[in-house]
Every structure is written in C-alpha cells, then in structure tokens.
N, C-alpha and C positions, 0 to 999 in steps of 0.2 A: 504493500500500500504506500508506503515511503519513498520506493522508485518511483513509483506510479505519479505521486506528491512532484517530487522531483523534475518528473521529464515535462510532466504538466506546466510547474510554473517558469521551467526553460522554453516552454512554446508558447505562452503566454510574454515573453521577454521578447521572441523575435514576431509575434505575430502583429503586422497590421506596422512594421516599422521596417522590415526587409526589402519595402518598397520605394523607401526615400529617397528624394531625389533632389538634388538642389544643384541650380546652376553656378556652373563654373565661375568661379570670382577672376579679377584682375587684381595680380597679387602686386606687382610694380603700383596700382592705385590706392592698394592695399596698405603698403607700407606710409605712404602722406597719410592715409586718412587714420591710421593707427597711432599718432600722437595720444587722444586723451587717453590710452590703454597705458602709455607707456610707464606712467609714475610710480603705477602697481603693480605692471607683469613683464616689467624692461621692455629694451629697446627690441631684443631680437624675442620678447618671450618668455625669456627667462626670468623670471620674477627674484629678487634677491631677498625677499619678506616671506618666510614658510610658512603665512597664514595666508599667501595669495598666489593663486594657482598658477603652473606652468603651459602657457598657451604653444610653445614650441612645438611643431611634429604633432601638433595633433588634426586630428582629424577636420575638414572643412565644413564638411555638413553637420557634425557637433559640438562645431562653434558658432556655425549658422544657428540650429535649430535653439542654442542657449539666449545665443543674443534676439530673437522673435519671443521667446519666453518672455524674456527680462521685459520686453519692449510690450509686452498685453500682459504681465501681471500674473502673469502661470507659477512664472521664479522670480520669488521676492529679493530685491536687494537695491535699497534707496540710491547708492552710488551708483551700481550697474544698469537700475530700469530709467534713471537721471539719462545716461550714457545712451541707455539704446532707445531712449524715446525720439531721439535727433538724427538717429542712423536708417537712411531709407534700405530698401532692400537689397540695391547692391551695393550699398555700403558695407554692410554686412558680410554680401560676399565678398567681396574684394580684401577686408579685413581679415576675415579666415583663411582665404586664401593665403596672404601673406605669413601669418603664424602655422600654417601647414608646413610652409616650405623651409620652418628654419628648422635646427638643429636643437633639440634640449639636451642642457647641461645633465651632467653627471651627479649625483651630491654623493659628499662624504656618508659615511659612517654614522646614523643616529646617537645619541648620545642618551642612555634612559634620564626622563628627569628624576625630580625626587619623589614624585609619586609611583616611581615603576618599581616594582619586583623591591620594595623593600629599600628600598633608596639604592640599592647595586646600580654604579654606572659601569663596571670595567665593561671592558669588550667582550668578553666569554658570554656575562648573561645579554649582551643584546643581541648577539649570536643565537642566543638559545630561544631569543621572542622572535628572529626573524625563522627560523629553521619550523618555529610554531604558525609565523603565519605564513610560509612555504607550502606546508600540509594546506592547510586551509582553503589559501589558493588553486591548488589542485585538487583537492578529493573531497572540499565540503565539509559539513557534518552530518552525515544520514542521520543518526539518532533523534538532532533536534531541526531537520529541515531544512539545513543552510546552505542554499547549492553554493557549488564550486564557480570561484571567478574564473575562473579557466574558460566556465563556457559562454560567456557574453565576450569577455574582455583578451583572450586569448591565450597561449602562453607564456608568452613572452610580453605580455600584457600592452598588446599590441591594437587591442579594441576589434572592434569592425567596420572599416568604413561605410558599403552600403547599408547597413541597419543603424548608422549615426551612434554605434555604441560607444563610447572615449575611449582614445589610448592610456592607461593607465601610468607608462615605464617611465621611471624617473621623475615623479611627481612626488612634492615636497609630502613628508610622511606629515607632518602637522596637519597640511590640508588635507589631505584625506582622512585623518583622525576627524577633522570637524564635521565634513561632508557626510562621514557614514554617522557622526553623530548627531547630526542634523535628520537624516534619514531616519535613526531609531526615534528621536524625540520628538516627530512629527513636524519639525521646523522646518523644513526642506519639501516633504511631501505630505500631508494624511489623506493620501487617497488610496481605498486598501487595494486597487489592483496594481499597484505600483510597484515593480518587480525590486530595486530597488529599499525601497521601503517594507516591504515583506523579509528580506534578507536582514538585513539592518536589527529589524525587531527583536531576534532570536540568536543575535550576535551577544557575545558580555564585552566589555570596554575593552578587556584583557585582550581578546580576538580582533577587536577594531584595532587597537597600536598594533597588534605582533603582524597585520597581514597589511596595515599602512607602512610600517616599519620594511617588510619584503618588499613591495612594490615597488616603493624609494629608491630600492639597490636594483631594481630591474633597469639594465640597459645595453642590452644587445638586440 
C-alpha cells in the first residue's frame, strides 16, 4: 500500500506539469534587464547571502514559472512580487534565460551550527548528516511516506527541465533548510495537493539540514 502511496504521489508531481512550455528568452537582454536581481543573487547568480537562492544553471522555465507566481500572488514574497509586478512576460524570459546560462559556484563544507547534533561542528559529524541526507535523497523513507528527491529532482540533483522541476546542485544549504521549512509550516504552500508540501510535512528538521546539507555538496 506504501509503494502504491509512493508511485501515486510521484504521478501526481509530474502530472499536468510535463507539458510546460515557455518560450525561449533572450539571454544577452537578459543580463541589462537582471540589474534589480542582482543585490540578492549576484551578478552572475550566485548569491553571496545563504539565505538567498542561487539563480545560476538553473532551469529557465522554473525561473519563469516563479517569477509569474511572485507576479499574481500564488508565491508570496513583498521584495520578489514588488520585482515581478514590473516585469512583462519577456522580461521574465529573457531574465531566466540569462541565469540559465551561467555557471553556479561550488560552496564549501557546511559548518553544523550550535543547534546541530549537540553543538558538534568538526567535520566527521557533518559528514555523518550529509551521508544521512544522501540516503534520503535517494531511497526516501517508505515507512513514513517521504518519496525520494531523486525522482523529481534527479541524481545529480539536476531537476527537470521540461516538467519546470528546479535544479537543486549546489544551492546554499541555508536556503533550502528555509524552503523545505516553509513547505512543512504551511508558509510557502497549504495547498494539500502540493507535492512539495506533502513531502515537507513528514520530514523532522533533522532530515530537512542532513538532505539540504547533501545537496549543497552536489556539483557535478
């Protein structure tokens, strides 16, 4: 019944989004009109603040379909829907364009703070929360329902382009701590078909850092 669970709300993840389609932006346009981005996600993308996401190498159509959120109020965020209420629709594309095409940095080594594992920062125990959310990333947790990011976001957490899934690899582990904890606390989404938001729910904190914590080191 647990597979069954499983494969169900992976077909629910791609269904009705495998069809997306957005046109091609002009990334050369892209880069002039990507000024007000740049304060909070750099010049090329890379954001130097690990509470503000890494726009580099990812995907165009799910940087599209964020920025039309921000812009009708679907995803809340006063700075971002300010932003995108001024940006016509090839602004948009052209914008994502541009941050498609660049390159995301690498980051260091997480470093636990003083709430993790007991205040332990060496490197062994962050080693041992990435290795935990390694597992996670790959195989899930049957028991309590938590599919595997593997199958939305890929191996090599490489996302999907045409189903506007994010590429996940090398995105500040802070931000994705917030993200998935936005997602369990209802701040991000409470809409219960929300694939996302189902997953989120049934995570514990411990599992949202150890599998932000992995993904951070993802970059090949």
């Amino acid at each position: 019944m647990k597979k069954k669970w499983l494969a169900l709300s992976m077909a629910l993840a791609f269904a009705g989004t495998s069809s997306l389609l957005h046109a091609e932006g002009d990334s050369d346009a892209g880069k002039g009109k990507s000024a007000p981005c740049i304060s909070c996600h750099g010049e090329q993308g890379n954001s130097m603040v690990s509470t503000f996401p890494k726009l580099a190498q990812q995907h165009a159509s799910y940087l599209t379909k964020q920025l039309h959120d921000f812009k009708a109020g679907v995803r809340k965020d006063p700075m971002m829907s300010t932003i995108a209420m001024n940006l016509s629709d090839a602004d948009m594309e052209d914008i994502a364009a541009y941050f498609a095409e660049q390159k995301i940095s690498v980051n260091a080594l997480p470093v636990l703070d003083d709430e993790d594992d007991n205040a332990k920062t060496d490197e062994a125990a962050m080693q041992a929360m990435i290795a935990q959310g390694a597992d996670l990333y790959r195989n899930g947790d049957l028991a309590r329902e938590v599919s595997a990011c593997i199958a939305c976001h890929g191996p090599l957490g490489e996302g999907n382009k045409p189903a506007a899934f994010p590429a996940l690899k090398s995105q500040h582990a802070d931000y994705l701590i917030k993200a998935l904890s936005d997602f369990k606390s209802d701040k991000r989404s409470n809409k219960p078909d929300n694939m996302m938001h189902m997953i989120a729910k049934k995570m514990t904190i411990e599992e949202i850092k150890a599998v932000s914590y992995r993904i951070s080191m993802m970059n090949n």
